[in-house]
C-alpha atoms as a printed R data frame, in Angstrom:
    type eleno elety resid chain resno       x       y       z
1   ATOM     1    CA   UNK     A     1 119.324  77.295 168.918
2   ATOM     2    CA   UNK     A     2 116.142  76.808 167.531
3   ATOM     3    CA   UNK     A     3 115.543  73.429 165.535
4   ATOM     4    CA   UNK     A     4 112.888  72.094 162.464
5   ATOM     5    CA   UNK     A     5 112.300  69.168 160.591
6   ATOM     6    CA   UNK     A     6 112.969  69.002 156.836
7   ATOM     7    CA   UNK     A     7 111.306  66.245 154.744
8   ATOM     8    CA   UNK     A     8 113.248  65.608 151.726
9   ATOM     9    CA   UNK     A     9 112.439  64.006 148.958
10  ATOM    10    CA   UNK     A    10 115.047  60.822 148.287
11  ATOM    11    CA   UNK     A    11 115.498  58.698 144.972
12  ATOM    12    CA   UNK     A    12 116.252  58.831 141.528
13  ATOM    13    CA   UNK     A    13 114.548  58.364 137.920
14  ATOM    14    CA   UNK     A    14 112.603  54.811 139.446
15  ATOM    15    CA   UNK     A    15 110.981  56.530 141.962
16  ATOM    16    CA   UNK     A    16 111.800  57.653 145.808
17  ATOM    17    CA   UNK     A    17 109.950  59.145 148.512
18  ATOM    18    CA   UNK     A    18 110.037  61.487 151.552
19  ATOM    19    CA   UNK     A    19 112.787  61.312 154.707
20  ATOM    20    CA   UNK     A    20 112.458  63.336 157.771
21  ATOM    21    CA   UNK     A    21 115.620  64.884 158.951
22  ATOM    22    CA   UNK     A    22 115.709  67.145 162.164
23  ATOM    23    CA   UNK     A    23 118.204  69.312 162.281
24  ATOM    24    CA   UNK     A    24 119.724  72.734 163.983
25  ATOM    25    CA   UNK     A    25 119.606  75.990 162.583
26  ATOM    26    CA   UNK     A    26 121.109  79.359 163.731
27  ATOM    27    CA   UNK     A    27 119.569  82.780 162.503
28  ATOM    28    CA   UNK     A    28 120.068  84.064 159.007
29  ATOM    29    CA   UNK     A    29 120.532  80.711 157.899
30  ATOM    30    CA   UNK     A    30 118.473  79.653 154.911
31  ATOM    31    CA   UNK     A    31 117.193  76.627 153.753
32  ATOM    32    CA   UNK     A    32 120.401  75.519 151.431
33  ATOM    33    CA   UNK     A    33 122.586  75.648 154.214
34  ATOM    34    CA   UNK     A    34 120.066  73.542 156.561
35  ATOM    35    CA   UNK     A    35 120.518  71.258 153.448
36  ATOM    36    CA   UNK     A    36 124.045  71.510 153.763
37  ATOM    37    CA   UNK     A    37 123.942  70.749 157.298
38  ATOM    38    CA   UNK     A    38 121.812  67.406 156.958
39  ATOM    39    CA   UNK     A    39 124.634  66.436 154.301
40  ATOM    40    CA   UNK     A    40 127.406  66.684 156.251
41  ATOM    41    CA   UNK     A    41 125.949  65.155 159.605
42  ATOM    42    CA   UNK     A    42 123.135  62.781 158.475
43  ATOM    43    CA   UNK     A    43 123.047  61.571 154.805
44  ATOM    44    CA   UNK     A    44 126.091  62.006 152.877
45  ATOM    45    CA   UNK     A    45 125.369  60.647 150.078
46  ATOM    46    CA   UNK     A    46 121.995  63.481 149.659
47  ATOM    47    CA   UNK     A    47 122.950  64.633 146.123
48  ATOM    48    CA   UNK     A    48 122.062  68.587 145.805
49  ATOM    49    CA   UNK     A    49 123.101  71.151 142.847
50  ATOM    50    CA   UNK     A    50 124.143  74.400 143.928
51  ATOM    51    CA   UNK     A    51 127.095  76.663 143.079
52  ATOM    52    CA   UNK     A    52 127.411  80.519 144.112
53  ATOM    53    CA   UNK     A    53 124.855  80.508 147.060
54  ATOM    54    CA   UNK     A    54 123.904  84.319 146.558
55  ATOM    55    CA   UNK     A    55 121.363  83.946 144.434
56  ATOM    56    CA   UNK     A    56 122.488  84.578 141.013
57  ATOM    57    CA   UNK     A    57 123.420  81.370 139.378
58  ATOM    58    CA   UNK     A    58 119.933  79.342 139.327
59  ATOM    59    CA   UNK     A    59 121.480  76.255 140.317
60  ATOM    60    CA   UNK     A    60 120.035  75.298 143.608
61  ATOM    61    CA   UNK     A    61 116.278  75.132 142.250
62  ATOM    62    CA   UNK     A    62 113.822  73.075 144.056
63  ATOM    63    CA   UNK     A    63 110.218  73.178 145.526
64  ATOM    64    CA   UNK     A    64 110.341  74.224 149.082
65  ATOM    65    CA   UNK     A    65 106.499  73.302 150.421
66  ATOM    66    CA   UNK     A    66 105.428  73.277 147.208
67  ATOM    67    CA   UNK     A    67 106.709  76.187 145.641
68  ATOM    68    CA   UNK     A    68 109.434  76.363 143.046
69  ATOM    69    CA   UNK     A    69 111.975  78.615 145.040
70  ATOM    70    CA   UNK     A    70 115.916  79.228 145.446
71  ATOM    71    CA   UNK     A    71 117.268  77.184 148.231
72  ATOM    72    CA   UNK     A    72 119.887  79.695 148.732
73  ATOM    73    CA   UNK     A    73 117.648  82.811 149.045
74  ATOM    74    CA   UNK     A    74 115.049  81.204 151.272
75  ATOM    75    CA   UNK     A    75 115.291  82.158 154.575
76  ATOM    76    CA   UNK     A    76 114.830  79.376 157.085
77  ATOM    77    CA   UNK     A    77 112.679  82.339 159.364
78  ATOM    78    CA   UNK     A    78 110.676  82.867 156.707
79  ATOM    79    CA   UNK     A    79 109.192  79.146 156.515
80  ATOM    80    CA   UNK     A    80 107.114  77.617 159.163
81  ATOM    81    CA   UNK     A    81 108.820  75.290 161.415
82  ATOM    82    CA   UNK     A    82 106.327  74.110 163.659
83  ATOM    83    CA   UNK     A    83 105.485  71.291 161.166
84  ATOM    84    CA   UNK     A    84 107.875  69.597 158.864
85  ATOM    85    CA   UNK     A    85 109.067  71.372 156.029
86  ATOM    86    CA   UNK     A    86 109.128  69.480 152.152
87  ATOM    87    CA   UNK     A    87 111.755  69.914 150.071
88  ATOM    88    CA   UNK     A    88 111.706  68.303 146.892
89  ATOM    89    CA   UNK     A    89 113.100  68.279 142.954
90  ATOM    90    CA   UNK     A    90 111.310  70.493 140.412
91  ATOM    91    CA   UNK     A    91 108.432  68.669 139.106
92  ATOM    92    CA   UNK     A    92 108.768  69.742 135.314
93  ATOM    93    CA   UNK     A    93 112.365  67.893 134.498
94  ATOM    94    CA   UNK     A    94 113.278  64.469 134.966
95  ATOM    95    CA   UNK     A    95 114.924  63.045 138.267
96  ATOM    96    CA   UNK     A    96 118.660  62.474 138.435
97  ATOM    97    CA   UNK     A    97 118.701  62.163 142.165
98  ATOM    98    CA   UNK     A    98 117.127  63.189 145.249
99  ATOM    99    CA   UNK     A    99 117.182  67.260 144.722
100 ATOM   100    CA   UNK     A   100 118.925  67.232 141.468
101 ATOM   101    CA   UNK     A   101 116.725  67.379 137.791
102 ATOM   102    CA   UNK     A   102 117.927  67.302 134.571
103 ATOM   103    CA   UNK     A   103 117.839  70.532 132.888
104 ATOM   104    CA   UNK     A   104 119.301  69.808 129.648
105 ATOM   105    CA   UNK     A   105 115.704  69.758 127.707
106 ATOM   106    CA   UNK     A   106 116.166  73.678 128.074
107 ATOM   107    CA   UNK     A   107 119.960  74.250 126.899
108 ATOM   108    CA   UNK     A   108 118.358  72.064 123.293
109 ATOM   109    CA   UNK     A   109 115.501  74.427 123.658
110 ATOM   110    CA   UNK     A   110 117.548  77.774 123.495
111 ATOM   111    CA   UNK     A   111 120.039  76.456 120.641
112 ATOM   112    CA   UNK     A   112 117.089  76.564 118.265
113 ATOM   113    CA   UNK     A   113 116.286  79.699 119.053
114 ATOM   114    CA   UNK     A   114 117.248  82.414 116.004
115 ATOM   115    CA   UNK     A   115 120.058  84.498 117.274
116 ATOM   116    CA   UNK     A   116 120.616  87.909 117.408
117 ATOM   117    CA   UNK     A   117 121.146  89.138 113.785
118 ATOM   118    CA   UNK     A   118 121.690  93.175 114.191
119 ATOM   119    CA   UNK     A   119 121.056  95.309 111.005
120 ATOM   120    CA   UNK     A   120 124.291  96.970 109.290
121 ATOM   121    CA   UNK     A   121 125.876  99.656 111.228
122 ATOM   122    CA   UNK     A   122 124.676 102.909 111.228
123 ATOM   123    CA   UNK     A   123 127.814 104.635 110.886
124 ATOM   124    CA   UNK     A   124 131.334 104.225 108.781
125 ATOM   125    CA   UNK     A   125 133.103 103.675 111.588
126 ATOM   126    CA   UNK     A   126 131.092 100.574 112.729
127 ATOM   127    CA   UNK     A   127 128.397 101.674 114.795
128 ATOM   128    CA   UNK     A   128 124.801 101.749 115.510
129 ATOM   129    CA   UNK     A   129 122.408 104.522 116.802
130 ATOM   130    CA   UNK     A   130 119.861 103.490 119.384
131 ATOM   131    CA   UNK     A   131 117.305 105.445 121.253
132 ATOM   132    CA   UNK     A   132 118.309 105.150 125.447
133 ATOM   133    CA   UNK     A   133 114.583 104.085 125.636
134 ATOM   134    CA   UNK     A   134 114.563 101.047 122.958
135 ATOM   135    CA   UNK     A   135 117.879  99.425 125.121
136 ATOM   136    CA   UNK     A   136 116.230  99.960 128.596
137 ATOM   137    CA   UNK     A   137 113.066  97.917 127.201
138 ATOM   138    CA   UNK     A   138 115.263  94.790 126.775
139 ATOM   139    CA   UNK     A   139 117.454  95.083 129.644
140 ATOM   140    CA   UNK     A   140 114.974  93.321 132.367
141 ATOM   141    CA   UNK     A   141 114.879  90.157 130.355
142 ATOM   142    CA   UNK     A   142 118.728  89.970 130.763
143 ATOM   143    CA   UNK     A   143 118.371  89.360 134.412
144 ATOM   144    CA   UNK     A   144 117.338  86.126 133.741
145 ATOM   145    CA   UNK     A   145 119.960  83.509 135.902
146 ATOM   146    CA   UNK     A   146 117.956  80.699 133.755
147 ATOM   147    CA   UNK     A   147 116.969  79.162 137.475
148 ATOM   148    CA   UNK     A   148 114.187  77.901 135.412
149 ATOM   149    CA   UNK     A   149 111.753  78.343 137.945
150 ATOM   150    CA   UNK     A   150 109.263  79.630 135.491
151 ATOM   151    CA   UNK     A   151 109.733  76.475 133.698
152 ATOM   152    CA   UNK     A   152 109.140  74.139 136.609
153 ATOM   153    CA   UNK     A   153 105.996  76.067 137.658
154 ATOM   154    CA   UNK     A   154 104.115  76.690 134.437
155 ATOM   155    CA   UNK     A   155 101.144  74.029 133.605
156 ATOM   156    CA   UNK     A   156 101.950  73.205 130.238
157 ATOM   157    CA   UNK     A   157 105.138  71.831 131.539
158 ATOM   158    CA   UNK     A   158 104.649  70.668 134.866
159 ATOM   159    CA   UNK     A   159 100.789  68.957 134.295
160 ATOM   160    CA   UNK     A   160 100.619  68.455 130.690
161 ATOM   161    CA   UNK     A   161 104.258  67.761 130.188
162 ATOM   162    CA   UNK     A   162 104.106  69.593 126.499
163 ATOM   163    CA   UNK     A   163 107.989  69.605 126.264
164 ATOM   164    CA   UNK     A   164 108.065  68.641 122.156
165 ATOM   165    CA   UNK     A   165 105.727  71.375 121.619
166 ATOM   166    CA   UNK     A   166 106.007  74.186 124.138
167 ATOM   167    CA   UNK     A   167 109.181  76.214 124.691
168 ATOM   168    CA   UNK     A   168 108.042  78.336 128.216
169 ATOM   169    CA   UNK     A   169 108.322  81.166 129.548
170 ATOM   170    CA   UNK     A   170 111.908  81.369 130.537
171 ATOM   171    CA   UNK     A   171 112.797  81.163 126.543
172 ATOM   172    CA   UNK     A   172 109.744  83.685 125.506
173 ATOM   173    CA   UNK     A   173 111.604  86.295 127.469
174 ATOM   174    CA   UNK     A   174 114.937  85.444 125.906
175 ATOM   175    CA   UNK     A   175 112.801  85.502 122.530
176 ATOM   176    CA   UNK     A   176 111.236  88.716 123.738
177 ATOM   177    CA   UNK     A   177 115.379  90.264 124.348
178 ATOM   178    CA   UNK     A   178 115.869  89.018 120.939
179 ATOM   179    CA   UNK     A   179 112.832  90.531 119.047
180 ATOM   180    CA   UNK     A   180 112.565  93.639 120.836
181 ATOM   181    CA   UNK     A   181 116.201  94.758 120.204
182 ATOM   182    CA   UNK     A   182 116.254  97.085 118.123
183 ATOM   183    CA   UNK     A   183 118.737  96.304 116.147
184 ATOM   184    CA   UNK     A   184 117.712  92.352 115.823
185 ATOM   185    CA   UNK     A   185 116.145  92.164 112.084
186 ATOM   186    CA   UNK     A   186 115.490  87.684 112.492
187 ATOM   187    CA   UNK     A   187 111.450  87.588 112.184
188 ATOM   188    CA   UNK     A   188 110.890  84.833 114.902
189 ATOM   189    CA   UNK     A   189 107.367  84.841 114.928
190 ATOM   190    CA   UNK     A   190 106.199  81.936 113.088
191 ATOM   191    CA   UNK     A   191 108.704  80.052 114.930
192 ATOM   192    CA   UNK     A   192 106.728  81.283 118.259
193 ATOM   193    CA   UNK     A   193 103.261  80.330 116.816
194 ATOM   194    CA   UNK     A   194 104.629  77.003 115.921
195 ATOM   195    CA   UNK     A   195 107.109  75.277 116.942
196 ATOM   196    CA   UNK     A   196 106.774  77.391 120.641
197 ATOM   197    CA   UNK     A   197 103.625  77.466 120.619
198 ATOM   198    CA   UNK     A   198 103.017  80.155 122.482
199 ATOM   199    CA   UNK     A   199  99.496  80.209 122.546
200 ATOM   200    CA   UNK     A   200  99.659  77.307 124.689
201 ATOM   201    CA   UNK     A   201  99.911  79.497 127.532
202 ATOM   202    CA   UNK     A   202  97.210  81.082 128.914
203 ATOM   203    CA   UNK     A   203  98.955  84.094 131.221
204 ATOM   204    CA   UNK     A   204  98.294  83.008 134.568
205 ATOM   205    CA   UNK     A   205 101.428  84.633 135.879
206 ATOM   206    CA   UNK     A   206 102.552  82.240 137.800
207 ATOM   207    CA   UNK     A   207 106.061  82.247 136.283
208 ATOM   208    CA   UNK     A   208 106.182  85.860 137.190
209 ATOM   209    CA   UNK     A   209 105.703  85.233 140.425
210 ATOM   210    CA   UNK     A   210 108.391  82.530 140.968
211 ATOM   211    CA   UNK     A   211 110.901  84.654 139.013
212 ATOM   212    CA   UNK     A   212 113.496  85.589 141.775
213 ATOM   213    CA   UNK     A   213 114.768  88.336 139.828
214 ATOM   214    CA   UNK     A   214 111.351  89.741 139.523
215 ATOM   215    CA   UNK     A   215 111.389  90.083 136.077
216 ATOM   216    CA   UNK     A   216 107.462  91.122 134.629
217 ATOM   217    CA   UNK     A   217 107.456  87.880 132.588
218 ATOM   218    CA   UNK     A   218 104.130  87.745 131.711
219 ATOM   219    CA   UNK     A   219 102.816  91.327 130.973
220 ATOM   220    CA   UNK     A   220 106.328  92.393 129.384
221 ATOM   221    CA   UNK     A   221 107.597  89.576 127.592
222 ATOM   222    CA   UNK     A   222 104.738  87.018 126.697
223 ATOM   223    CA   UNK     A   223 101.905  89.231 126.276
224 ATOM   224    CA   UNK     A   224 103.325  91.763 123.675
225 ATOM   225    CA   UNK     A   225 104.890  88.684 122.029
226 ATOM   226    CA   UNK     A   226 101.229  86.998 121.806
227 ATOM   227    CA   UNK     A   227  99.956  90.532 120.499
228 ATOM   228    CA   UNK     A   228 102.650  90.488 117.467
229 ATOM   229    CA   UNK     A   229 101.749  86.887 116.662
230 ATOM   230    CA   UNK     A   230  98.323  87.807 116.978
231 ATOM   231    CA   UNK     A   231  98.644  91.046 114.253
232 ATOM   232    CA   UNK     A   232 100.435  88.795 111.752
233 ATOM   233    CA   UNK     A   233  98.382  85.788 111.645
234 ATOM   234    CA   UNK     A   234  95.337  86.536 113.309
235 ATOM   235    CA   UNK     A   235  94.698  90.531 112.072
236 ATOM   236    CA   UNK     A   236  91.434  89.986 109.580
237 ATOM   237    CA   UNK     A   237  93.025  93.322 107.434
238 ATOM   238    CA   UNK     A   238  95.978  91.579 107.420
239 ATOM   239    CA   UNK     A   239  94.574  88.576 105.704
240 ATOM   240    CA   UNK     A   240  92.498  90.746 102.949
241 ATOM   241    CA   UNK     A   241  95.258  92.984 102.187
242 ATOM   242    CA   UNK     A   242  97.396  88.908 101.417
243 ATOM   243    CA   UNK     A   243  94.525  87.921  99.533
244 ATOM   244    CA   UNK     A   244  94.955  91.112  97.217
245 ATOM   245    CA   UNK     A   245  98.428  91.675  97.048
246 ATOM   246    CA   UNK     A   246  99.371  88.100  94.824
247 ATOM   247    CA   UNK     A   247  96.454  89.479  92.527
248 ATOM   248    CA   UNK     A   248  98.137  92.948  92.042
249 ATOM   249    CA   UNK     A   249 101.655  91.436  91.537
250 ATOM   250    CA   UNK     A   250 100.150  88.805  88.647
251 ATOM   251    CA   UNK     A   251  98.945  92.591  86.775
C-alpha cells in the first residue's frame, strides 16, 4: 500500500504553522479522504469542512501545494508523493481553524447584489417567450457550487485584500446570469463600476482555471460585463450624445 506525507497547515485566527503527517493510502483515494484518514488515526481534533464529497457542494476548499483545489476531487495519484505534500486554508478569507476559512464576507457580498427582476409576461396566461439561444447563454454560470475558488485565487483578494471594494469573480458571473437573462430588466452596471469595481481586475484567468466546474469565467462572464460598463461610461459618442440631450429637452 503505497504511503506519502501530508504537511498540514495547523492553527487558528493567531497564527499556526505546518505538521507532517505520514499516512497510508490505497488507489482511487483522493486527498480528502487521506485527510480523513489522518483525523481519525492521528489528530482528532484537525478541524476540516466538507459535506457531499463528489464534488458539487464547494465545501472542502483548500490549497493543495499551492493551488486552490477541491480536496474531494483531487486524486491522491495525481499529486507527487515523493516529497511532502502542503495542504493548507484558502489564503483570501480569514482563519477559523486549521483547514477551515470563513466564507461569510461572500454570502454579505451576494445579498447586495440586485435580483432578478423579469419584465411582464409575454402572454395572458402568465408567460414569457425566450429565444432557446438567449437561455443556453446563461446556463454555464449556474454551475457555479460557490466553492469560491475563484475568490481565493484572484489577486485583488488574495494580495491586495480589496474585500470593501472588490466583489470577484465568483459574484461577476452570478451578475453576468443576472444581466444576461433575458428577461432580467435591473440595470446593474453602475453598481459593477462602483461599488464592484470591476475594473479592478485585470483578466488574468486565473479564476478560470481553478473553477472545477470549468465554467469560462473570464472570457464569458467578466469580459462582456467590462465591455457593457465600458459602452456606458467610457463610449466618447455616448458622452456627446448626454451632453446634447439635457439641451434639447430645456427647448
Amino acid at each position: 500500500m503505497p504511503g506519502a506525507t501530508l504537511r498540514i497547515w495547523r492553527g487558528d485566527k493567531d497564527g499556526g504553522d505546518f505538521v507532517e503527517y505520514r499516512s497510508d493510502y490505497e488507489d482511487g483515494m483522493v486527498v480528502l479522504d487521506v485527510v480523513h484518514k489522518v483525523q481519525a488515526e492521528q489528530a482528532n481534533d484537525l478541524a476540516v469542512r466538507w459535506n457531499c464529497k463528489a464534488g458539487k457542494c464547494g465545501s472542502c476548499s483548500a490549497e493543495i501545494n499551492g493551488t486552490p483545489r477541491l480536496m474531494c476531487m483531487t486524486r491522491m495519484d495525481t499529486l507527487p508523493t515523493d516529497r511532502p505534500i502542503s495542504i493548507e486554508p484558502m489564503q483570501a478569507f480569514p482563519v477559523i481553524r486549521d483547514l477551515v476559512t470563513d466564507v461569510s464576507w461572500n454570502y454579505r457580498v451576494k445579498r447586495r447584489i440586485k435580483p432578478f427582476t423579469p419584465r411582464k409576461p409575454d402572454a395572458p396566461d402568465g408567460s414569457w417567450r425566450m429565444q432557446q439561444a438567449d437561455v443556453e447563454r446563461v446556463q454555464e454560470f449556474r454551475k457555479c457550487i460557490e466553492c469560491f475558488l475563484c475568490q481565493d485565487v484572484c489577486h485583488v483578494l488574495r494580495d491586495h485584500h480589496k474585500h470593501d471594494e472588490f466583489i470577484g469573480p465568483r459574484f461577476f458571473v452570478y451578475s453576468a446570469a443576472l444581466e444576461m437573462h433575458p428577461l432580467d430588466t435591473a440595470d446593474r452596471l453602475e453598481d459593477l463600476k462602483q461599488a464592484g469595481s470591476i475594473g479592478y481586475c485585470n483578466i488574468t484567468k486565473c479564476c478560470t482555471k481553478v473553477c472545477p466546474e470549468h465554467i469560462h469565467i473570464t472570457d464569458n462572464a467578466i469580459i462582456p460585463l467590462k465591455e457593457r460598463v465600458v459602452d456606458e461610461y467610457y463610449d466618447p459618442l455616448k458622452k456627446l450624445v448626454r451632453l446634447f440631450i439635457p439641451r434639447r429637452a430645456d427647448r
